[in-house]
C-alpha positions as CSV (number, residue, x, y, z in Angstrom):
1,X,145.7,95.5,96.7
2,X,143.9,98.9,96.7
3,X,143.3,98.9,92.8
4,X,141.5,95.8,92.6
5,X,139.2,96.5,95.7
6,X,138.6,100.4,94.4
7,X,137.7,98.3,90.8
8,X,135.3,95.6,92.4
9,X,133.5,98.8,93.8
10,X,133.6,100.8,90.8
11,X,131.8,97.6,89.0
12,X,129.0,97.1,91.7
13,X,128.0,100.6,91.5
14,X,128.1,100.2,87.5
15,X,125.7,96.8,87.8
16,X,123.5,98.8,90.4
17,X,122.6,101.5,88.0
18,X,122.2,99.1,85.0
19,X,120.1,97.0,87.5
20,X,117.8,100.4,88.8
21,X,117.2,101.5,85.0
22,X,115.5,98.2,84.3
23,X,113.6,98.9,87.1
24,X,113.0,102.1,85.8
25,X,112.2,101.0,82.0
26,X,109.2,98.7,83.5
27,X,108.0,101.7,86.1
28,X,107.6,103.8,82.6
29,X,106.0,100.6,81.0
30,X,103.0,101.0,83.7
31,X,103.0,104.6,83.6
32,X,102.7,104.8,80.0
33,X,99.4,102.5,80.0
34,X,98.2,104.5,83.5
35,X,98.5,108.1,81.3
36,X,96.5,106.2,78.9
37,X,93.5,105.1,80.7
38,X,93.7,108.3,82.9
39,X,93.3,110.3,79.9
40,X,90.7,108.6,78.6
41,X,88.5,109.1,81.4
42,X,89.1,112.2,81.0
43,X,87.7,113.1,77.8
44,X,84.9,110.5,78.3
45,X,83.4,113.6,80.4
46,X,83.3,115.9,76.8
47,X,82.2,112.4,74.5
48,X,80.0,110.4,76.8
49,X,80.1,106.9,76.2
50,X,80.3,106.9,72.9
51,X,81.6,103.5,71.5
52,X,82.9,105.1,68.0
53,X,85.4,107.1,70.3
54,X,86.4,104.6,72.6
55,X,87.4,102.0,69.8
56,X,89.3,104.7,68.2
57,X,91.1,105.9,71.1
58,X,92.0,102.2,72.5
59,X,93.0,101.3,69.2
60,X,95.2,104.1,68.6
61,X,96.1,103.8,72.8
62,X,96.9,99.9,72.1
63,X,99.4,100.8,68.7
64,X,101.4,103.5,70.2
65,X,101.5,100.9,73.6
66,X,103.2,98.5,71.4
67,X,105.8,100.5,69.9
68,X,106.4,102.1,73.8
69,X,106.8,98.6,75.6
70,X,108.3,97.3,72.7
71,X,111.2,100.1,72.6
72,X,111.4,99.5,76.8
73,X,111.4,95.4,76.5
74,X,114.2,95.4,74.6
75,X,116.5,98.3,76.6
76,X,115.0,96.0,79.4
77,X,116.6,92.9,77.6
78,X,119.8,94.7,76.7
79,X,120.2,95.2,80.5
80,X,119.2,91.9,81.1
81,X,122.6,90.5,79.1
82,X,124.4,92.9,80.3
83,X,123.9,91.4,84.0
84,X,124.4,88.4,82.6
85,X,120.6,87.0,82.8
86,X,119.0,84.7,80.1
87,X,118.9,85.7,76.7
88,X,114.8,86.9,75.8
89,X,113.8,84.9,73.2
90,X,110.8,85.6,70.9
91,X,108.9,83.4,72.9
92,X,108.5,85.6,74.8
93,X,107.1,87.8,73.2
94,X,104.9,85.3,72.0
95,X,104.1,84.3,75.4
96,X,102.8,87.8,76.0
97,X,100.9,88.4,73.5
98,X,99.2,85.2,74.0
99,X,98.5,86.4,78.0
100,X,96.6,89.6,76.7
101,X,94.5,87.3,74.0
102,X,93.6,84.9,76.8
103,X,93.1,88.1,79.3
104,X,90.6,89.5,76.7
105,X,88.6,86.1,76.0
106,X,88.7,85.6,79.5
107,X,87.8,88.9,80.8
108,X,85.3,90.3,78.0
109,X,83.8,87.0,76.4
110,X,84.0,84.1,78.9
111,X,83.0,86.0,83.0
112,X,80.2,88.3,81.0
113,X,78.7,84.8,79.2
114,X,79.7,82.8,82.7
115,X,78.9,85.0,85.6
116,X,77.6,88.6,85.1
117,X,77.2,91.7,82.6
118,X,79.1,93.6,84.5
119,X,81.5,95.7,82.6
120,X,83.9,96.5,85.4
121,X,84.4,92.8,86.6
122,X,85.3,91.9,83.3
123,X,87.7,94.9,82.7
124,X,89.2,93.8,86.2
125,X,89.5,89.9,85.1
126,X,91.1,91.0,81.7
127,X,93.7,93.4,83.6
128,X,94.4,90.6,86.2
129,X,95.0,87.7,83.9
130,X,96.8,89.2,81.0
131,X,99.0,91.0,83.6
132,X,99.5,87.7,85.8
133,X,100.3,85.9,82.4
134,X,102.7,88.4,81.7
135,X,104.6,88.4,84.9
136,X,105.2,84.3,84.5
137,X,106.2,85.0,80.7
138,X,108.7,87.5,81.9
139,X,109.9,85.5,85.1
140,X,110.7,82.4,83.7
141,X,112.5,84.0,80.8
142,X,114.8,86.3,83.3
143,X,113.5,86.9,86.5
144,X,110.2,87.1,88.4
145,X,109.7,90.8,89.1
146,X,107.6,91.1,92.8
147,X,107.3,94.7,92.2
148,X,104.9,93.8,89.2
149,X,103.0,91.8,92.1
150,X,100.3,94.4,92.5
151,X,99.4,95.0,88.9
152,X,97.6,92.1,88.7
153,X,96.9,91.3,92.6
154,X,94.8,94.4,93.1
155,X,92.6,93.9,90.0
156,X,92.3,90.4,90.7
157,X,90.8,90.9,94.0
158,X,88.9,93.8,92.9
159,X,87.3,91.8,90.6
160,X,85.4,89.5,93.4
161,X,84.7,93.0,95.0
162,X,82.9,94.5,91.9
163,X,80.4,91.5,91.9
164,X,79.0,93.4,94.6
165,X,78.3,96.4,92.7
166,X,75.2,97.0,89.9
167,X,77.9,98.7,87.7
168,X,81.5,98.9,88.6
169,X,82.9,100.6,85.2
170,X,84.5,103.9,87.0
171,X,85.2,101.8,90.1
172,X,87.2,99.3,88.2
173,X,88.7,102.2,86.2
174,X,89.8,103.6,89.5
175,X,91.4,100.3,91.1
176,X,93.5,99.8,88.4
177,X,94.6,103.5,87.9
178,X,95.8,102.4,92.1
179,X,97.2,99.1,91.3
180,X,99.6,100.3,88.5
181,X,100.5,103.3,90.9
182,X,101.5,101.3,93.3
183,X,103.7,99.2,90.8
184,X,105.1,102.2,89.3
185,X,106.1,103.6,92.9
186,X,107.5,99.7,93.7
187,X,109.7,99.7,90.5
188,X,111.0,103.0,91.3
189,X,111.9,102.7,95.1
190,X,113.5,99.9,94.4
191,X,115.6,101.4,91.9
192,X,116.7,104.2,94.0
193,X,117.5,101.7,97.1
194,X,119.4,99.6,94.4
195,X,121.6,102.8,93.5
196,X,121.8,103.8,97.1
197,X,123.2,100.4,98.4
């Protein structure tokens, strides 16, 4: 009786980890794109807005950023299967890169015609939707991650707050760089209080 008892155990601490280094994978998903942007405040400070530089940089930032979550998505899938969980499908995949197109018209064509030339309230709206649109993409393919919650939460709401301000470019810059901080920590504390269960 004490084999198959010590086995059953030995197989939920396995599914744990498997389970904490998806969690892990999509915590280094958001800190890859939070290095990004944090660097590229950085050297704003030696270019000064220069719109040559930033098209280069996001360009080359947006490449790499495809090959990274790309590489991550699909460990994230393998562990996915391995748990048993729905097979991804290219859909969606699709369905993601569809969120970020509809983020972008939304965020940097459609609010700036609509509402306001703010630059920040539109960086916010184009963070919260393509974000929010990933999240549903993702949930109803395997599972509906809360700890993803306040990547697009905080930038929604921060959005209504930088109406408020003449020019909320940094600001936004700054309420992001806290939102996907707070998701990275969420992803990893619940990884480690998977493992330690």
């Amino acid at each position: 009786m004490e084999q198959p008892e010590e086995l059953r155990e030995v197989l939920e601490r396995v599914e744990r980890k498997i389970l904490a280094a998806g969690k892990i994978y999509s915590a280094m998903n958001f800190a890859y794109w939070l290095a990004v942007m944090s660097l590229f405040y950085a050297i704003l400070a030696f270019f000064g807005p220069s719109g040559l530089m930033s098209i280069t940089y996001w360009i080359g930032a947006m490449v790499v950023g495809v090959i990274v979550s790309g590489a991550l998505f699909r460990k994230i899938m393998v562990i996915a299967r391995l748990r048993g969980e729905k097979e991804w499908r290219r859909g969606v995949g699709i369905a993601i890169a569809a969120s970020w197109i509809a983020g972008a018209i939304i965020g940097f064509y459609a609010i700036p015609v609509l509402l306001t030339q703010n630059f920040g309230v539109a960086l916010l709206s184009f963070i919260a939707v393509s974000i929010f649109g990933m999240w549903l993409s993702l949930g109803f393919s395997e599972r509906f991650d809360l700890e993803m919650i306040p990547a697009f939460a905080i930038p929604a709401l921060g959005s209504l707050a930088a109406f408020q301000l003449e020019d909320a470019t940094v600001w936004a810059g700054f309420v992001i760089a806290a939102a996907f901080s707070i998701t990275i920590l969420l992803y990893l504390y619940s990884a480690f209080r998977t493992i330690g269960d």
